[in-house]
N, C-alpha and C positions, 0 to 999 in steps of 0.2 A: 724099611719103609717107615716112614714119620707118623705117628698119630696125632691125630688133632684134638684128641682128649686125652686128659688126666686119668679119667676111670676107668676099669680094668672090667672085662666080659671074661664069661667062665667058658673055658673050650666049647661047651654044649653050642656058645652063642655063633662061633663062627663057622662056617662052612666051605667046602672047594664044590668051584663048578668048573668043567670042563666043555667047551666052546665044542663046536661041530670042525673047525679046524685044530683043533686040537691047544688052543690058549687057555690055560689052567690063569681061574683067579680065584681070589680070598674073599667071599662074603662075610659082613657084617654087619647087626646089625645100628644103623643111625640111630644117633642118644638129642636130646636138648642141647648138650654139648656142642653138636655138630652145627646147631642154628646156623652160626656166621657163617661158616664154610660152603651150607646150603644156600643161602643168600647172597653171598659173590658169586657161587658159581652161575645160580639164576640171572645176575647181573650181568653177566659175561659170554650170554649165547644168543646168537644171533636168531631175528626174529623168526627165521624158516625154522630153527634148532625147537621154537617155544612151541610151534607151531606142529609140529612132528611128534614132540612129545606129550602135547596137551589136546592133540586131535581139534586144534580150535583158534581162533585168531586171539590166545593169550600174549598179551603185549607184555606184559609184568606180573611176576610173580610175588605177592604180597605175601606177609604176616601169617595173615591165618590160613592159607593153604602150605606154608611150609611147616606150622607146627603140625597140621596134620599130618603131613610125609611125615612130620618125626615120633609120631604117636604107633605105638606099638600095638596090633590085634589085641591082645591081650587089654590096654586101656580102651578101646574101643567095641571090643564084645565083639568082636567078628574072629 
């Protein structure tokens, strides 16, 4: 699988989840790094897609709520 960042997470950071059909995938977590990646793909889903995962008639995904996606509980205090 390709990474879209240079910078290396310590095993701790990634995780396996297994699906209730039984599709095993690799969590990790999103860095700054990921920025661009998170904003093509926001650019790239159709309006039902924004709308499903934003519980709300979000047209466009801006700036400052994908640095929050990439903000870590830890820098947030939660």
């Amino acid at each position: 699988m390709a990474s879209h960042s240079s910078e290396r997470l310590s095993p701790q950071a990634e995780t396996s989840l297994t699906t209730g059909t039984g599709l095993q995938l690799r969590l990790r977590p999103a860095s700054a790094a990921h920025k661009c990646v998170l904003t093509s793909f926001f650019e790239n889903v159709t309006p039902e897609d924004l709308r499903f995962r934003f519980l709300s008639a979000v047209q466009h995904v801006g700036h400052d709520p994908i640095l929050a996606m990439l903000r870590s509980d830890k820098q947030t205090g939660t």
